[in-house]
C-alpha positions, 0 to 999 in steps of 0.5 A: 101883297097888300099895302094900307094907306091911311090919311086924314089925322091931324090936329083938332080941338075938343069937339072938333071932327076929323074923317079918317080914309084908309086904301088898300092897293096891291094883290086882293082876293078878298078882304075878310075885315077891315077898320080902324084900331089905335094906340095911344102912349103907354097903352095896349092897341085897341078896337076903335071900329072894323067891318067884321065877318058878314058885313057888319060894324063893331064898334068900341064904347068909347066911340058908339054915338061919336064914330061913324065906319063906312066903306067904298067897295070900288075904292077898297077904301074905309072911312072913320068919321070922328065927331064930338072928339076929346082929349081921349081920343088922342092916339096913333089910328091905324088901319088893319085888313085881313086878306085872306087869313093875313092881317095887314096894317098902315103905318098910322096916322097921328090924332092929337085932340087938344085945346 
């Protein structure tokens, strides 16, 4: 089985940055995609960035220019670099694999940009 760890949410002011890691442990093959969606109250969960089918990055409007997605191979680790952060922004992140046609998710990490 695959487990997902995320780290890195906290609390920031607006403007300020955070860097989000996510690991994946366990039995893994093959990771087909893997990113970072979030979830703020009272909204449907949405893309924020994933590394899709064939190696690239997708990224959510609202994050083009701000977020930056890379990956660690070795570590079988993603990273979410959040800059220029905003109220908006403020929601529960949560990492998602897709190993071998099954979608794993983390249990999230909280993200509270506020002044």
């Amino acid at each position: 089985q695959v487990q997902l760890v995320e780290s890195g949410g906290g609390l920031v002011q607006p403007g300020g940055s955070l860097n989000l890691s996510c690991a994946a442990s366990g039995i893994i093959f093959t990771i087909d995609t893997m990113g970072w969606y979030r979830q703020a109250p009272g909204k449907e969960r949405e893309l924020v960035a994933a590394i899709v089918t064939g190696g690239r990055t997708s990224y959510a409007d609202s994050a083009k220019g701000r977020f930056t997605l890379s990956r660690d191979n070795a570590k079988n680790t993603v990273y979410l670099q959040m800059n220029s952060l905003e109220p908006e922004d403020t929601a529960v992140y949560y990492c998602r694999a897709v190993v071998r046609h099954y979608i794993y998710w983390g249990q999230g990490t909280q993200v509270t940009v506020s002044s």
